[in-house]
N, CA, C and O of each residue as an XYZ file, in Angstrom:
464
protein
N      28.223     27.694      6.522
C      29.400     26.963      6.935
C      29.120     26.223      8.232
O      28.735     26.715      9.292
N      29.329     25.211      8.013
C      29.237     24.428      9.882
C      30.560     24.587     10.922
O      31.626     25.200     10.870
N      30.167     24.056     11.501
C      31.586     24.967     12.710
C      32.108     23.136     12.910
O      31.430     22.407     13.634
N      33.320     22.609     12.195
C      33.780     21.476     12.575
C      34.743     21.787     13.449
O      35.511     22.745     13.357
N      34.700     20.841     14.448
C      35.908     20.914     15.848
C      37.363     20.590     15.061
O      37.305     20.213     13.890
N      38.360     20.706     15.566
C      39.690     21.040     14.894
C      39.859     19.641     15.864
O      39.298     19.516     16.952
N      40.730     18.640     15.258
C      40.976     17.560     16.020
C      42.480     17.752     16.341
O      43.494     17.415     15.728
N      42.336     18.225     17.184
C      43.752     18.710     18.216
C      43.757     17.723     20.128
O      43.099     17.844     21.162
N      44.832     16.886     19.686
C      44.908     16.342     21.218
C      45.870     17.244     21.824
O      46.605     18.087     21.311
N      45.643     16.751     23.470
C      46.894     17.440     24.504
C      48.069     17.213     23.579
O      48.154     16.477     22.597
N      49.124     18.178     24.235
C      50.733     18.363     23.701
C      50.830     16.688     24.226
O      50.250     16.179     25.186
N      51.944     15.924     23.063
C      51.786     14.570     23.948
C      52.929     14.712     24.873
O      53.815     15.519     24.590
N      52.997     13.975     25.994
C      54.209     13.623     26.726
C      54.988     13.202     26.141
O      54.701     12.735     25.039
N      56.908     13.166     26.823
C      57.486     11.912     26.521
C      57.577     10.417     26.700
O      58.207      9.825     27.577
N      57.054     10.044     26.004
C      56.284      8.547     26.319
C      57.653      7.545     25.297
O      58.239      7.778     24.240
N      57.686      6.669     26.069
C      58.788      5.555     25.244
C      57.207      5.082     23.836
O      56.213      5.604     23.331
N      57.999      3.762     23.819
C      57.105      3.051     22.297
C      56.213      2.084     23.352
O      55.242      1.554     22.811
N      56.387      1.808     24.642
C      55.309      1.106     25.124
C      54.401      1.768     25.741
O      53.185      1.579     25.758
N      55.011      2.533     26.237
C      53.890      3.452     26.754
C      53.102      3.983     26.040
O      51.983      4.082     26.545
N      53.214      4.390     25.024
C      52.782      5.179     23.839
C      51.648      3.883     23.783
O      50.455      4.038     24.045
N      52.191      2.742     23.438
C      51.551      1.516     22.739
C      50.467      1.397     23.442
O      49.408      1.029     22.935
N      50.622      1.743     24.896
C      49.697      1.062     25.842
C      48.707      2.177     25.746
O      47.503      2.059     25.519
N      49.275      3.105     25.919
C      48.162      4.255     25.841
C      47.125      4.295     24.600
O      46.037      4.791     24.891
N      47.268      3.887     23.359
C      46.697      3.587     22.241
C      45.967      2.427     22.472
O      44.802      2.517     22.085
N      46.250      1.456     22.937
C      45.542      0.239     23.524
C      44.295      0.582     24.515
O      43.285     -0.119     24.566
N      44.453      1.477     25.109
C      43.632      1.618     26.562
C      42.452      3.003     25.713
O      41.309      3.174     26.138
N      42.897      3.644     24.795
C      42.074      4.987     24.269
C      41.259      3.554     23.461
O      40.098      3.280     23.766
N      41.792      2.984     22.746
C      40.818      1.957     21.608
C      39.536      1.521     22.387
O      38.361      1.854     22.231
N      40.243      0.510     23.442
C      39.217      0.139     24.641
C      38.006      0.862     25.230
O      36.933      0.368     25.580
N      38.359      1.990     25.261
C      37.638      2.799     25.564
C      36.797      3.055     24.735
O      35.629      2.761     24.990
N      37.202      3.807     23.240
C      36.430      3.838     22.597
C      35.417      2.876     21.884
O      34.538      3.117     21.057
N      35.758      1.899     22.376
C      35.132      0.738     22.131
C      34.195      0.156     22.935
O      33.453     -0.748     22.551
N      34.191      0.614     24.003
C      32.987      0.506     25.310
C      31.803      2.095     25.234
O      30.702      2.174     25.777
N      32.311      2.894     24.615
C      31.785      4.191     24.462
C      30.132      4.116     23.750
O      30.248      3.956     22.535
N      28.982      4.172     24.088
C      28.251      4.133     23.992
C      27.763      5.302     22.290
O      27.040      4.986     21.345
N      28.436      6.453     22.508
C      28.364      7.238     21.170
C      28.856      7.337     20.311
O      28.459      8.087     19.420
N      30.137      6.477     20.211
C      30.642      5.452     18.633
C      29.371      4.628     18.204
O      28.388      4.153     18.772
N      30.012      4.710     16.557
C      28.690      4.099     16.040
C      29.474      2.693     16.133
O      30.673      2.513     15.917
N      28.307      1.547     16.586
C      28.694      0.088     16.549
C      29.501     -0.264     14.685
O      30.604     -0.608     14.263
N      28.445      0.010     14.214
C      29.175     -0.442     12.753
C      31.506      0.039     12.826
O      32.532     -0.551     12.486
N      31.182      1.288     13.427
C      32.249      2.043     13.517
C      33.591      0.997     13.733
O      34.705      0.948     13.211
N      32.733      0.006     15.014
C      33.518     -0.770     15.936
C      33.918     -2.256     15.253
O      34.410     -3.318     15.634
N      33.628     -1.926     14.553
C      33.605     -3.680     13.524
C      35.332     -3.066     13.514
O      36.063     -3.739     14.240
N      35.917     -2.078     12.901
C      37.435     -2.151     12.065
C      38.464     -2.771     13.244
O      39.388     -3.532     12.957
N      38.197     -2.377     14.465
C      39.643     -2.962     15.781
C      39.424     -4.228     15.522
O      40.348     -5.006     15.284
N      37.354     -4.805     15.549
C      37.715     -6.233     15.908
C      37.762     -6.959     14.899
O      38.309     -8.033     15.146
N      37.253     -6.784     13.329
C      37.804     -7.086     12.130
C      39.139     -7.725     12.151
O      39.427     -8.902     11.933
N      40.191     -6.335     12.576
C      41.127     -6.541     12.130
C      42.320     -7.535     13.203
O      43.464     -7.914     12.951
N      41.424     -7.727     14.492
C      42.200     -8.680     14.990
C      41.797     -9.592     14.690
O      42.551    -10.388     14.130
N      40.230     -9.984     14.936
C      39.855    -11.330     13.885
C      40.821    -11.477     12.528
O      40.962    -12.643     12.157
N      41.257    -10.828     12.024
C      42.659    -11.418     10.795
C      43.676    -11.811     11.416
O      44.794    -12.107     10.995
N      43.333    -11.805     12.244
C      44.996    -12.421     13.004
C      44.410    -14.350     12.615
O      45.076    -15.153     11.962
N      43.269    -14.576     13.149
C      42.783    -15.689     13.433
C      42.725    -16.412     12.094
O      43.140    -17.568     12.017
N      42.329    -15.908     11.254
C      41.972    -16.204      9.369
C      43.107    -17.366      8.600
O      43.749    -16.526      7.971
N      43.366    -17.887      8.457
C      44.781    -18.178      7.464
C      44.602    -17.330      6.585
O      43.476    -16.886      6.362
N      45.853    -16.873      5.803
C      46.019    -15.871      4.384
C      46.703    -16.576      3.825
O      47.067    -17.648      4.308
N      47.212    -15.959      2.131
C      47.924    -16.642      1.629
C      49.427    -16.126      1.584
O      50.516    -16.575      1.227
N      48.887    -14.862      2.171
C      50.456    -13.876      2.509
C      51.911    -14.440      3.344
O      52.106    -13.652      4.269
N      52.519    -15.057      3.335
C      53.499    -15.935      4.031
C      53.981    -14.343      5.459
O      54.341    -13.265      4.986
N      53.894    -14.503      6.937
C      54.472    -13.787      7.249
C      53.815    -13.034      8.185
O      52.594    -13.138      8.069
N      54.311    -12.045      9.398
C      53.839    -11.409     10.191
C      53.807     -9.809     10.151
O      53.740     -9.006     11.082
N      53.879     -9.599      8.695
C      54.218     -7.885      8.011
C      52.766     -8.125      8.160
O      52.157     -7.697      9.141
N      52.216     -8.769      7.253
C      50.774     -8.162      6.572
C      49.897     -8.215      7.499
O      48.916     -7.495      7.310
N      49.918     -9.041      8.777
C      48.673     -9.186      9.774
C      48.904     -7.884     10.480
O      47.853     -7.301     10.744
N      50.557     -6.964     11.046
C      50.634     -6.362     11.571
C      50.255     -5.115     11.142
O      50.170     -4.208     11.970
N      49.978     -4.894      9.815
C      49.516     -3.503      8.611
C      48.476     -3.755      8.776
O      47.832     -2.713      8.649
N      47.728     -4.712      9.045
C      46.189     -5.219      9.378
C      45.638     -4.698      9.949
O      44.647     -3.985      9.797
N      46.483     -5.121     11.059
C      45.904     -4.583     12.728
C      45.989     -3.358     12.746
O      45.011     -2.667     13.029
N      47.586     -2.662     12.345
C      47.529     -1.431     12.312
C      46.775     -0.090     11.752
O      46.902      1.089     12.081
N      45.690     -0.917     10.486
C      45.210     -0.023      9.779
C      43.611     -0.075     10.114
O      43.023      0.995      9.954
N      43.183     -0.690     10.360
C      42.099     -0.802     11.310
C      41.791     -0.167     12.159
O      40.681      0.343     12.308
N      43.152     -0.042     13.203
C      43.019      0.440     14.630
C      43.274      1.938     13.958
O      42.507      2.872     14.190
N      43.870      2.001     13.518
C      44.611      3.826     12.915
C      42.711      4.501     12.510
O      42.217      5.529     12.974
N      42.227      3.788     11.817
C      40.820      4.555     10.705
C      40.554      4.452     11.815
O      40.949      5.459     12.402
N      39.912      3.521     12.703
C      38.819      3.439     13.791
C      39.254      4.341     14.956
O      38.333      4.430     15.768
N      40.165      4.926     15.258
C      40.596      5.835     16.237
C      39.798      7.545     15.327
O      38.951      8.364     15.684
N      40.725      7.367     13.984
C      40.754      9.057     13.000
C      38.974      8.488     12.708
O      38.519      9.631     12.751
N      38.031      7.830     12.520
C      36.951      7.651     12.040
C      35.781      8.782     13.406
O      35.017      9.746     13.376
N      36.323      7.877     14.339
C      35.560      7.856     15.854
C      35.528      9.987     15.459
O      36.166     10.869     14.884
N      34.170      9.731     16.369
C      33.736     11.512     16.301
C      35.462     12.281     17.438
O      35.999     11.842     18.455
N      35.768     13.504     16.577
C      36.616     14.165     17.240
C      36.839     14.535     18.679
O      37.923     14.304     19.215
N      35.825     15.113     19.329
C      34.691     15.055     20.715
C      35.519     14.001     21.299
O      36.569     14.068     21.938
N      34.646     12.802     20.853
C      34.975     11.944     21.887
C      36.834     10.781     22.022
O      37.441     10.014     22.771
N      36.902     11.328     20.952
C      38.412     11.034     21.382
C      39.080     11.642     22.062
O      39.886     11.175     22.866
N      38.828     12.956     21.823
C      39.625     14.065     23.040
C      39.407     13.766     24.269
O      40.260     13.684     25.153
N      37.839     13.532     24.401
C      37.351     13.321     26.031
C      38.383     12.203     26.624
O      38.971     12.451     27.676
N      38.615     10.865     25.882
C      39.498     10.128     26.108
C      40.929     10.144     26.386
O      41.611      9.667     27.293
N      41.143     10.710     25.528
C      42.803     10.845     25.453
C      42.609     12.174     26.653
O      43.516     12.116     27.482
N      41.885     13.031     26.839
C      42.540     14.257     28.202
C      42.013     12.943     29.290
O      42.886     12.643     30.104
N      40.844     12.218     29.390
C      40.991     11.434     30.585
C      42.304     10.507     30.943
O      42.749     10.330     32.077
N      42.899      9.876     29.537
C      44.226      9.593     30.277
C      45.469     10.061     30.334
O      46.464      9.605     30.898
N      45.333     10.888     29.780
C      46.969     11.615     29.927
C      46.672     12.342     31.080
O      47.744     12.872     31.371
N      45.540     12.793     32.198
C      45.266     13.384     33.148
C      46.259     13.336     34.117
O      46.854     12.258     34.131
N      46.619     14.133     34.909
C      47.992     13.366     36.026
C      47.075     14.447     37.001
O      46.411     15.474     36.865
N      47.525     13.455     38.122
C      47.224     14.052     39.653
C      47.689     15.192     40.153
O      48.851     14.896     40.433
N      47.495     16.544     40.508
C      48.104     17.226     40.872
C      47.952     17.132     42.396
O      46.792     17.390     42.718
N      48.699     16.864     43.376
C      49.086     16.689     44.673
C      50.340     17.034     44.963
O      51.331     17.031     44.232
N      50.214     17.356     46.173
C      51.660     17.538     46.913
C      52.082     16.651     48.402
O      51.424     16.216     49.347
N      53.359     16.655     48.076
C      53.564     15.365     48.729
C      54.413     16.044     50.645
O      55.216     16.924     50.957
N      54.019     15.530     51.017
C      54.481     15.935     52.566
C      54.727     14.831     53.336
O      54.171     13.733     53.326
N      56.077     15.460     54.340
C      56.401     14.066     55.630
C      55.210     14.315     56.698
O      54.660     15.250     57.281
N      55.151     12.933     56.596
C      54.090     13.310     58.765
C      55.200     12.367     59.413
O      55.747     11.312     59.095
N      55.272     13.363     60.592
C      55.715     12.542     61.234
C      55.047     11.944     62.798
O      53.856     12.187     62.994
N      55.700     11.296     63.709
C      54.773     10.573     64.381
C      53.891     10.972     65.113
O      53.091     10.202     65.644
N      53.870     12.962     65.364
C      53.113     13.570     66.196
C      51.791     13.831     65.360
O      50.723     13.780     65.971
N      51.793     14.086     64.101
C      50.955     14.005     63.109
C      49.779     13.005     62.666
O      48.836     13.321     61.940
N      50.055     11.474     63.355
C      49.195     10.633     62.843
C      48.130     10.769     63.656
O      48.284     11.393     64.706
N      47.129     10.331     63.395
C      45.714      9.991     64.088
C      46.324      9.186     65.209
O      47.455      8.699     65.185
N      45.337      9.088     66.321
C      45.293      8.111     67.183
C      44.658      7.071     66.664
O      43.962      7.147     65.652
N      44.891      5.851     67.435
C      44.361      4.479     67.038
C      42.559      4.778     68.233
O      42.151      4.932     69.384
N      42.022      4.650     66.371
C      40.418      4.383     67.194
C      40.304      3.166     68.686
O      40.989      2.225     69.087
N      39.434      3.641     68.994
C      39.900      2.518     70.398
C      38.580      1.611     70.052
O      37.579      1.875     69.386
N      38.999      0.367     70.812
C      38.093     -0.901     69.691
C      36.914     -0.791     71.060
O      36.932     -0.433     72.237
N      35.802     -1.412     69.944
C      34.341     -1.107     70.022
C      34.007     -2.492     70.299
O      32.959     -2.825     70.853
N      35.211     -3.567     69.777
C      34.794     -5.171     69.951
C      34.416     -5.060     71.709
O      34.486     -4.005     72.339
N      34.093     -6.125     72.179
C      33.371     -6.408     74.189
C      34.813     -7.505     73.921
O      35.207     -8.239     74.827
C-alpha cells in the first residue's frame, strides 16, 4: 500500500466571495511560479484564459466563465497535494502580535546627526 497524503486544507476562514476569489487567484499564481508543478500541469490556468481571447461559436459569457472555471478548478485538484497545502497555510497565515500604547516616555531618542 503507498501512504497517499489526505488532501485536507486549514479550517477555511470567513471569507466574503472576493476574498475567497482573491485568495484562489493569489494560491493559482503561486502555483504557477512553483518550480515542482509539472509545466505541462500549467498549460490548464493559461489554456483556459487564452479562451477568453479565441472567438467561439457559443453566443455569451456562461461558457468562457465554465472555461476559466474548469481549468483553474483541475489545475489547483491536479497540482501535487504537498504543495498546495504549503500554499494555502502560507496564505491564510495571520500574524500573531500584540498590540501596545507607547507613550512619549517610551520612544527612542532622536539619533543626533552625524551630517558637519
Amino acid at each position: 500500500m503507498t501512504d497517499k497524503i489526505p488532501r485536507q486544507l486549514p479550517p477555511p476562514r470567513d471569507m466574503g466571495f472576493f476574498e475567497n476569489l482573491s485568495s484562489r487567484i493569489k494560491l493559482i499564481g503561486r502555483l504557477l511560479v512553483d518550480r515542482r508543478v509539472n509545466p505541462l500541469l500549467k498549460l490548464l490556468p493559461v489554456g483556459a484564459l487564452a479562451y477568453l481571447f479565441i472567438p467561439d461559436l457559443a453566443p455569451g459569457p456562461i461558457d468562457d466563465g465554465v472555461i476559466i472555471w474548469l481549468g483553474t478548478y483541475l489545475f489547483v485538484e491536479l497540482c501535487p497535494p504537498e504543495i498546495v497545502q504549503e500554499h494555502t497555510r502560507a496564505l491564510n497565515s495571520v500574524v500573531d502580535a500584540e498590540w501596545r500604547e507607547v507613550d512619549s516616555s517610551d520612544k527612542p531618542k532622536d539619533p543626533p546627526d552625524l551630517l558637519p
